[in-house]
N, C-alpha and C positions, 0 to 999 in steps of 0.2 A: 445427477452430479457427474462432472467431467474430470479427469484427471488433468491438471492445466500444469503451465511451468511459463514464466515469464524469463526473455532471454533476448541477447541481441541475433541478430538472422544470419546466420551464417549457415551456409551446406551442410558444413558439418554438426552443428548444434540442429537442427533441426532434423538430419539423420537420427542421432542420437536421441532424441526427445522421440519419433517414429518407433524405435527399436526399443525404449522404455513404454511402449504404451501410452504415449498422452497424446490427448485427443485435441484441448486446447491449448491455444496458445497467446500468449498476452506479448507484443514489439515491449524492447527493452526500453529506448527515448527514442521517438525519431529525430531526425536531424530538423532541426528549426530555423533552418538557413535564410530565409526571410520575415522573421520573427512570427512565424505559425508553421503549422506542419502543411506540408505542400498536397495535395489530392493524391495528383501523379504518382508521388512516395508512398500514400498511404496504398493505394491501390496497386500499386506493384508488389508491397509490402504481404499485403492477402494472397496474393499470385503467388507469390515464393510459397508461403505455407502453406498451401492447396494444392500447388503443385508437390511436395513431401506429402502428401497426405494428412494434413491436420488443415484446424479451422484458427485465422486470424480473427479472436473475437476482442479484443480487448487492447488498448494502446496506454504506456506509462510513462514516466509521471510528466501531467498536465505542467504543475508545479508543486512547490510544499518543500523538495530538498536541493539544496541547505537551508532554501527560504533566508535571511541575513548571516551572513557568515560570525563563527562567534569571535573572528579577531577584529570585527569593530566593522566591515567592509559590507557594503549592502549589495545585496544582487543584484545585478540587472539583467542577464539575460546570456544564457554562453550559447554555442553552434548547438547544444542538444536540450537547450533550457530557455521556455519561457522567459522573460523580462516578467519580473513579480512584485519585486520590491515596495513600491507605488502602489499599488495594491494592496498588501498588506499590512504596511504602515499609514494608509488610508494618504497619500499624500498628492499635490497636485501632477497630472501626468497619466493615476491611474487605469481611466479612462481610455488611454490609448493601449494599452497591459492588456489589461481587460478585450478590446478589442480585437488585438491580435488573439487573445485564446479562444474567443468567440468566434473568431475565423478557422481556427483548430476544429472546432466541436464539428462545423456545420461540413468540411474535410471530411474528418471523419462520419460522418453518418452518412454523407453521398459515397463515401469508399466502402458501404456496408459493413462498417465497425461496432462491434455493440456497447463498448462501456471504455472510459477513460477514466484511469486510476490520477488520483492526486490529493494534495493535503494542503490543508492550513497551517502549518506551520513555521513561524519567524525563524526560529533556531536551530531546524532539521531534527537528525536522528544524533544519539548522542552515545558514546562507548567509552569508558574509561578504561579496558583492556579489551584488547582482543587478541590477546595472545593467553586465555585463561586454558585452564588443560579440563575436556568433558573423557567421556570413558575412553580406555587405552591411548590416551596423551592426545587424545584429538584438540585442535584450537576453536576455540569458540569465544564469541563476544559478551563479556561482562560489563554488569554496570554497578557503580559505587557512590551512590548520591551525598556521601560526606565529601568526598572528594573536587567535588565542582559545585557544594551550596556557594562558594564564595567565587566563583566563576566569574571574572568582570562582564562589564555588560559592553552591548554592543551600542555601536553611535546612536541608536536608539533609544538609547537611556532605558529607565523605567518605566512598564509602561502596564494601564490599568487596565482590566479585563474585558470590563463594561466597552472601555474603548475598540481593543480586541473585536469583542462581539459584534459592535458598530460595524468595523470594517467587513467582515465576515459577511452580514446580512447585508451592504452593498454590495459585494463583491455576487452573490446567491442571486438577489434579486436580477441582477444583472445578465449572470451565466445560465440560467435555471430554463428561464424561457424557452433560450436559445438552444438548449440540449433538448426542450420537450418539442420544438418545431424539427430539430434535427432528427429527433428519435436516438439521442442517445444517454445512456445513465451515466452520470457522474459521482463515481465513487471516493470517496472520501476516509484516508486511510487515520486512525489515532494519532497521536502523541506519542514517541516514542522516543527514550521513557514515557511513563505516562508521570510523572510526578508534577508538582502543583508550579515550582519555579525554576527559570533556568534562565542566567546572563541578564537576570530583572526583567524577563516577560512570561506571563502568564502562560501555564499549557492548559489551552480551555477544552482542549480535548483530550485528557489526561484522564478522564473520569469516563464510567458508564453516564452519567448523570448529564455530563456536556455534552456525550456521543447523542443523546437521547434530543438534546435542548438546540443539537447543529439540527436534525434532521427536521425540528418541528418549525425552526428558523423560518423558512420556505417551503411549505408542504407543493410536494409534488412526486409523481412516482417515479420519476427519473434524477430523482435527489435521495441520494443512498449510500453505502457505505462500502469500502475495500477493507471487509472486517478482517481484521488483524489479528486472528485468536492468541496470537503468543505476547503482542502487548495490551489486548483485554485480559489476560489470565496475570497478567501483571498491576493488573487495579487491580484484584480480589478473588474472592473462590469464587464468584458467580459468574464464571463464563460460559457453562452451561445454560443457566438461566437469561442472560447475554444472546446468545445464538437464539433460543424461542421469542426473546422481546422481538429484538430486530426482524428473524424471519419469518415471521408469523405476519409482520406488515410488510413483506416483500422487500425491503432497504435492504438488503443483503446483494450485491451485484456481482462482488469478488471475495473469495478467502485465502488469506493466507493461514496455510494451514501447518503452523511449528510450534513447538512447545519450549516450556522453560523451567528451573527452578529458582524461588524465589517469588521476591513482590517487586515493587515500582522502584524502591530505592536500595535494594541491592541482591540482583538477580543474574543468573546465566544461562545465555540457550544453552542446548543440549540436542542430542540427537533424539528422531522425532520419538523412540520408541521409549525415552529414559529421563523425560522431564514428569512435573506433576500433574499435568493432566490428560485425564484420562480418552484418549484419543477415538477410542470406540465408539464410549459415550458421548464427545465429540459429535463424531459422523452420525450417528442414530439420531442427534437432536436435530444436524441438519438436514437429515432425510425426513421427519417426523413434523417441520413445517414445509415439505417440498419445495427446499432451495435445490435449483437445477444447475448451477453456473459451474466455475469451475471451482477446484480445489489444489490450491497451488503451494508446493512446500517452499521454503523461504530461510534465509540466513544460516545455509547448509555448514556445519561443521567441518573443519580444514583436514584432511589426513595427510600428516606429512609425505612424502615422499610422491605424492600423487597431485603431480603436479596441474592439470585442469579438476583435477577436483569430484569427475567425471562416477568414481567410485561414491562418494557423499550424495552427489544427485540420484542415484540409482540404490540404492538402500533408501531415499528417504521414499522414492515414486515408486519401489517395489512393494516397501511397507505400506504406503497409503493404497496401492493395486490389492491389498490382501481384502484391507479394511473394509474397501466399497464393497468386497467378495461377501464379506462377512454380514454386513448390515444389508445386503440382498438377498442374503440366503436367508436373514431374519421376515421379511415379509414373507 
């Protein structure tokens, strides 16, 4: 396992990231300026991080967020985002979506990229506070599912699961190939929230059960997952158990690795050392099916006055630097 941190490229963040010890590193979007990511970029992009001393293994997000905007607005496509929309509301046009990311994949794997984080999802990530206070008045992102059960829906209407899944296993069959001729894994991050509805469309990946029912969609070993452990530990206690299912069949490509308190419908991160799971055991379970990728901490907790934030990233990648310490000194 690698200490990883996903970030945009700059001299200085990657100084920074070098002097915290991480070894991986995941581009934050690249620019999609002709509706795919360019070679040229991607491969300068490894350059820069090679050149700091780290390795460019991993590029974000394919697509998944916003995925359809919740004030009614469909996505098409911005200077650092996929065209999706068509695609995930299975409509005509997808095809060409599709294409362009397909042009992505195969980028990336001549730019020696190993994995591409993204997600299925229509409605993005969803936060009803993020001004909630975690220890010593730090800001952190809450969520309150009484709050947005009556959320309007987006010009999508309502829409059935079955369908959902429809799109999904087009969309798989389509990209799958082409990531396993590339040589690259595409990883597929949860629902987050994970809970069952939101703005009247289904989260099919809100559950272990869906996580499980994406992966077997399309079997291939470059069809995998950007496990999310802070919104698996938000479906149920079993995120332990969660980490063995997945890594045990190698799907494991990325982790995010943050903790939280709470369930699916009303939860808050926290800093990584002071949510409720247990993070050691955590790490042991991922060492214990020999996931090698990285381990990336994720939705870092605000400390006022510190303005990049710089102090939250460095507490969360000192404390993960202890942990890998710990579970190695356990073999």
């Amino acid at each position: 396992m690698k200490l990883g941190m996903q970030i945009q490229l700059t001299e200085e963040t990657l100084r920074l990231m070098k002097q915290f010890g991480v070894e991986d590193i995941i581009c934050g979007i690249p620019v999609c300026d002709e509706g795919h990511w360019r070679f040229d970029t991607l491969v300068e992009a490894r350059q820069q991080v090679a050149s700091a001393g780290m390795r460019l293994v991993g590029v974000g997000n394919m697509m998944g967020s916003p995925g359809i905007r919740s004030s009614g607005r469909t996505f098409g496509g911005a200077r650092r985002q996929h065209a999706q929309d068509k695609v995930l509301l299975g409509l005509p046009g997808r095809d060409e979506q599709i294409d362009a990311m397909c042009q992505s994949i195969r980028n990336v794997g001549r730019a020696g990229i190993s994995f591409i984080n993204y997600g299925f999802t229509l409605t993005g990530v969803w936060r009803t506070n993020r001004f909630a206070r975690a220890r010593g008045g730090a800001h952190v992102t809450a969520f309150d599912y009484d709050l947005v059960r009556q959320a309007p829906l987006t010009e999508a209407g309502e829409l059935d699961a079955e369908e959902i899944w429809k799109n999904a296993k087009y969309f798989l069959e389509a990209v799958v190939p082409v990531a396993e001729e590339a040589q690259v894994n595409l990883a597929c991050h949860p629902h987050d929230p994970p809970v069952a509805v939101l703005s009247g469309i289904p989260r099919i990946l809100g559950s272990v059960s869906g996580y499980k029912r994406y992966i077997e969609t399309v079997p291939s070993r470059r069809h995998g997952l950007n496990f999310c452990q802070g919104t698996v530990s938000e479906m149920g206690p079993g995120v332990i158990d969660a980490i063995r299912y997945f890594g045990a069949q190698k799907k494991i490509f990325n982790v995010h690795f943050r903790n939280i308190r709470g369930t699916a419908d009303h939860f808050a991160e926290t800093f990584i050392d002071d949510g409720e799971v247990d993070m050691l055991a955590a790490l042991a379970a991922y060492r214990d099916v020999s996931y090698e990728g990285p381990l990336v901490p994720d939705h870092f907790p605000h400390i006022p006055g510190d303005e990049k934030n710089w102090a939250s990233w460095g507490f969360a990648l000192g404390y993960m630097r202890g942990l890998l310490k710990a579970v190695a000194a356990e073999d």
